[in-house]
N, C-alpha and C positions, 0 to 999 in steps of 0.2 A: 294808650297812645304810644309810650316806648315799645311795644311790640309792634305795631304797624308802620314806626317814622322810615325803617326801609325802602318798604313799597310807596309812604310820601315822597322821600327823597329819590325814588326814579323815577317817578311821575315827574318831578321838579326838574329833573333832568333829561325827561320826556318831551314835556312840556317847550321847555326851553329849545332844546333841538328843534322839533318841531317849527316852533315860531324861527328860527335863526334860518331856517331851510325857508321857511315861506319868505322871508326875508329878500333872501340869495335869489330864488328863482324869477321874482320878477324885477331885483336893481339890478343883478350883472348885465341879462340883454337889454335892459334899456340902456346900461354905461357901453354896451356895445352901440348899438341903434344912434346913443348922442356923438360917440368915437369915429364911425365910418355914414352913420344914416345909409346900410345897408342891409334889410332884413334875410338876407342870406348868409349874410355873414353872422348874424344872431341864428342862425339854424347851425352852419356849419361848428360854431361854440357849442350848441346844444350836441349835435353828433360827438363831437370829440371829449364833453364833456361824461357823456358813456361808458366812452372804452374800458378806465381806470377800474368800473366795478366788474364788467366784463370777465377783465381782466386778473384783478387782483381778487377781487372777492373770495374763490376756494382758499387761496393761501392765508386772506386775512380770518377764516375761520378754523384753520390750522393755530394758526398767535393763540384767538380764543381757546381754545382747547389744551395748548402746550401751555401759555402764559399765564390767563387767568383770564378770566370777564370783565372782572373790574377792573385791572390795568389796563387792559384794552380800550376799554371805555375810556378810561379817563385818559391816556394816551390821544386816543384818536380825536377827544374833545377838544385837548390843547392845542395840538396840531391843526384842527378845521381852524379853529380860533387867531392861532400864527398864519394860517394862509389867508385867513380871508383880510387881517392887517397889512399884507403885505402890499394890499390893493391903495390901503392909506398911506402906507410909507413909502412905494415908487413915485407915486403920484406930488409926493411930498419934494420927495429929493429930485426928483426925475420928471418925464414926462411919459405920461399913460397912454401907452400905445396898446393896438390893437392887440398883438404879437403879447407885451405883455399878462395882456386879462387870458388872453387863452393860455398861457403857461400858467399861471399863481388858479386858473377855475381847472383845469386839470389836476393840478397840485390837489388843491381841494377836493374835486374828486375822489380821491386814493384814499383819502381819509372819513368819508363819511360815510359808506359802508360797512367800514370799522367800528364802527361808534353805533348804528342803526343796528347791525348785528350783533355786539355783544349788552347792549340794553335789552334786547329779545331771549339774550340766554340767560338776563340778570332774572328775568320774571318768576321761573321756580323759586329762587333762593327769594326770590321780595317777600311773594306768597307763604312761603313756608313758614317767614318770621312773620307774618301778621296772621299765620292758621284762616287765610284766605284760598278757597277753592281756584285752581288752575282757569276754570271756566269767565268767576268773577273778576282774577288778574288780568290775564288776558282783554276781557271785554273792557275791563278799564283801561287799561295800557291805552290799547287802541284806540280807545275813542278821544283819549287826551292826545296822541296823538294829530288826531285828527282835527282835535279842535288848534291847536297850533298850527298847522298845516293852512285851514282855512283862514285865520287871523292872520297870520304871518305876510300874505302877498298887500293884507289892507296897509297894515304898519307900515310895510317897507314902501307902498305907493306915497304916505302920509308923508313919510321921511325924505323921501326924494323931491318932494314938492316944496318941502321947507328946508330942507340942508344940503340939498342934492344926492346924488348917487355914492358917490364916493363915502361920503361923510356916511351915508344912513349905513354904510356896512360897519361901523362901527359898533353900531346897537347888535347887529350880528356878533362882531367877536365876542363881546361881553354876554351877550346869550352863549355861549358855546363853554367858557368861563365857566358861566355858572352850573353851565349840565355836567362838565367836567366833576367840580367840586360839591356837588351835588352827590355825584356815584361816589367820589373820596370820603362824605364822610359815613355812606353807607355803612352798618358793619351787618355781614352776613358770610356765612361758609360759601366760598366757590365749588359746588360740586365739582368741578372738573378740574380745578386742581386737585381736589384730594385724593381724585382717582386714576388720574391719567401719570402719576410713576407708575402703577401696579399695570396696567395696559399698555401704554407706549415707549417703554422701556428702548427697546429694540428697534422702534422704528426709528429713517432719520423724516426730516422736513415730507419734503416730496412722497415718502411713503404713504404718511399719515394725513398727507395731503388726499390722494387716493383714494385710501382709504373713507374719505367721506363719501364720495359720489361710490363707491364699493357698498357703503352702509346704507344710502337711498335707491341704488340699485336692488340691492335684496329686499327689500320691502316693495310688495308690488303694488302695494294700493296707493302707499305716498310716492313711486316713483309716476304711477300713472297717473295721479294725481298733480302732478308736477307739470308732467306733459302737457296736460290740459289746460292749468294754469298759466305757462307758456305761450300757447296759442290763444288765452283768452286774452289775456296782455296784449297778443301782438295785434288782435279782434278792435279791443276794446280802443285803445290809447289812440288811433290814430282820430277814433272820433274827437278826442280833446283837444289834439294837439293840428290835425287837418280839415276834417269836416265841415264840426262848428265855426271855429275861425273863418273858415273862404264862406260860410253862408250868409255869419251874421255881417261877414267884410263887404260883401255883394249887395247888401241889403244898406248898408251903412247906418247898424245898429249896433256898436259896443257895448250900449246900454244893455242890448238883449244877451249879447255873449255874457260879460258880469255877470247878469241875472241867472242866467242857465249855471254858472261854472258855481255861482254862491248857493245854488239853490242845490247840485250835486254833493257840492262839501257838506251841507248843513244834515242830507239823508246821507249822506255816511257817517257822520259821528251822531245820530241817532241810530241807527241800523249796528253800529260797534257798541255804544253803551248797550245795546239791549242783546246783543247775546248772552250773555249769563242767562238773564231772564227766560230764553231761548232755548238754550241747552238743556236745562231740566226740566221741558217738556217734549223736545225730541230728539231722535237720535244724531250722531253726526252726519252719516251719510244720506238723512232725513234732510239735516239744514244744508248738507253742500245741494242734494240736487233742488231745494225750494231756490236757493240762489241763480242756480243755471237759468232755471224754468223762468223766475222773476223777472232777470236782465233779460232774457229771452222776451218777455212782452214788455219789458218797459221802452226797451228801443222800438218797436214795432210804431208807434205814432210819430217818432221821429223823422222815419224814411219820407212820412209825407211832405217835410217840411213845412211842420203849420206855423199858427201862429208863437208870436214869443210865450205868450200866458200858458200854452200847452207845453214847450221846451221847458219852459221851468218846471211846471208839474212834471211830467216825464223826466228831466233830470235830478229832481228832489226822487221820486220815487225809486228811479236809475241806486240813486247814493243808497236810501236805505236800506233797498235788496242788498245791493254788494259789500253793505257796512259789516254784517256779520263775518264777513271770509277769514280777512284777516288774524281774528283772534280765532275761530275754528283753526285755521291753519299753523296757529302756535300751538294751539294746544295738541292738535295729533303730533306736530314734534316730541312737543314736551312728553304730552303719555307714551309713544312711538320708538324714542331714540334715546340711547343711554346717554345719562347727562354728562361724558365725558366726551361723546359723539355730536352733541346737538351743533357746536360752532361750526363745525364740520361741514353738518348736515345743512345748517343756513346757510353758509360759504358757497354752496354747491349751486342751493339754489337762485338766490341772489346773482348768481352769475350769469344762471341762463333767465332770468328775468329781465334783467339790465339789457340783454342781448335781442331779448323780442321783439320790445314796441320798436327802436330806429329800423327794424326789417317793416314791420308793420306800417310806419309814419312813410318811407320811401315808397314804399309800393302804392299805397292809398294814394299820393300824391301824386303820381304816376299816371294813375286811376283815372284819379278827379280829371285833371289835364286828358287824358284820351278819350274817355267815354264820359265823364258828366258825372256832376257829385251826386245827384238822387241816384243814377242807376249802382255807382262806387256804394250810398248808402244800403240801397236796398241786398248789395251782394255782402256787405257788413250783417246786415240783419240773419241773412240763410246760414253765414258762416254760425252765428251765434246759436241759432237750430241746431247745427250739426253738431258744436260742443255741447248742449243741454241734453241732445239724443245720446251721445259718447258718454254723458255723464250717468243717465237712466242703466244704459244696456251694460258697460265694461262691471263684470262679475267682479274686478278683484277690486272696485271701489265700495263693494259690500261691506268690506273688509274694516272700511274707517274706524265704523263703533266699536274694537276691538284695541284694547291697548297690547303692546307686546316689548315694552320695555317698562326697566323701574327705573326712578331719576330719584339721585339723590340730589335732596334738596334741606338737609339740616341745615338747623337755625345755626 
């Protein structure tokens, strides 16, 4: 048990993020929506809410890598925790204006990429103290992940109903608390401190900033891979966030949206747990392109717009496929990039992630409004071909099943 409590305690701190984000994501715009009763102005928070990872992310994987992981973490945990009370104590002294919430959810912003990032670089060192394969951390990581994520939007609905909006971010700060203290009382070697005197000596900030997107530059299969991921992002999200919404709105079924969105969560963190299981029977580049190929037909019944009982099956099936990626995707880091590079390397790509779907959410909507949401879907569907076909053909994604870094990871 003393050798595993690590990897409990970042689960716990996992865990807890997780819920505190589900949390966030559905009180802020309803405290918007009840502030102005304007659903644009709940979109333009979500845009601005963006920028900050866009933006800061390379740099805040630069901290991880100079600073440590686990300062970082537990840094950025306090912090989401201080900003998301700040929403309790304006309110308190003050009055809760619009203008506010979009200062104190940017604020927040800036720091939870911090925190989502270096919990990602914690997982070698978790693994290593509990002599758990990369493969099993990972698939766990994420799928606890996920199961917060899905949980997190019920609670904060529950909360808002009985304490309101304001009040239910409280349960948030105190989640964020505990993931903080949680990583505190981890004890594990930061590989990346102990190696980045003997490396970054010489560089300053900005250099070694660089230097990341320099270090997933040279690698061609995770940079191509990145790419791809990029546009699947930009493919994928605006289904969640445009789509779905204006069909089941048109139809005046919420019921059915819920159903779809709970039924997608529920095959993602089934689809996460079971990569481990996954992986020691095929290769990686086996399970990225079964992923492409999967999402590639599970959307296909959707373009027809059928009924809801098919939307949830198609989005449960949707989750499953795409629940492995995520931990695949850590772990060609982890095997890939030297663990003094990894925060770097997440920094990098976090940023152009953060930057896809609002390109993707705009245009879709654009879409919908010019030509009509089945024909927007059905041009959704060809793009997702074209990335399953990019995934099959680019030679230098062969490359995945291959490791080409060691990561230190002592206990």
């Amino acid at each position: 048990m003393k050798r595993s409590l690590p990897f409990v305690l970042l689960q716990t701190s996992n865990i807890a993020s997780g819920l505190g984000n589900g949390i966030v994501m559905i009180t802020v715009p309803w405290l918007v929506l009840e502030l102005t009763d304007s659903p644009s102005a709940a979109g333009l928070l979500g845009a601005l809410a963006s920028l900050p990872g866009i933006i800061v992310s390379p740099f805040l994987g630069t901290m991880i890598d100079r600073i440590g992981r686990r300062k970082v973490s537990i840094y950025a945990d306090v912090l989401s925790a201080i900003s998301v009370l700040l929403f309790v104590l304006v309110d308190r002294v003050s009055e809760l204006t619009y203008i506010w919430v979009v200062l104190i959810a940017v604020l927040g912003a800036v720091f939870d990429p911090a925190g989502f990032t270096a919990r990602k670089s914690l997982i070698p060192n978790a693994a290593a103290a509990a002599s758990m394969s990369l493969e099993t951390a990972n698939s766990r990581h994420e799928g606890f992940f996920a199961v917060g994520w899905a949980i997190g939007p019920a609670i904060g609905a529950t909360l808002i109903k009985f304490v309101g909006p304001v009040d239910a971010l409280l349960a948030t700060s105190l989640l964020f608390f505990i993931a903080a203290v949680s990583v505190m009382l981890m004890r594990v070697v930061d590989a990346a401190s102990e190696t980045h005197d003997q490396n970054l000596p010489s560089e300053n900030f900005w250099q070694a900033t660089i230097a990341g997107f320099r270090a997933l530059h040279a690698d061609r299969a995770l940079f191509s891979l990145t790419i791809i991921f990029m546009f699947t992002s930009a493919v994928y999200m605006p289904i969640e966030m445009v789509i779905l919404p204006v069909h089941f709105e048109r139809l005046d079924n919420a019921g059915g949206l819920g159903a779809t969105m709970s039924a997608l969560a529920a095959g993602m963190v089934l689809g996460a747990f079971s990569f481990a299981a996954i992986a020691r029977r095929f290769s990686r580049y086996a399970i990225l392109r079964g992923v492409m190929i999967g999402v590639t037909i599970a959307v296909a019944p959707m373009v027809l717009l059928p009924p809801t009982f098919v939307f949830v099956l198609a989005g449960f099936l949707m989750g499953a496929i795409w629940g492995p990626f995520n931990p695949l995707w850590n772990t060609l880091i982890q095997n890939r990039v030297p663990a003094e590079m990894q925060g770097r390397v997440y920094g990098v790509q976090m940023s152009a992630l953060y930057a896809a779907p609002p390109i993707g959410q705009v245009i879709v909507g654009l879409a919908v409004e010019g030509f009509g949401l089945q024909q927007t879907f059905a041009v959704i569907a060809v793009l997702f071909v074209v990335v399953a076909l990019l995934t099959i053909s680019l030679p230098a994604l062969r490359d995945l099943s291959h490791n080409t870094a060691q990561t230190t990871t002592a206990n």
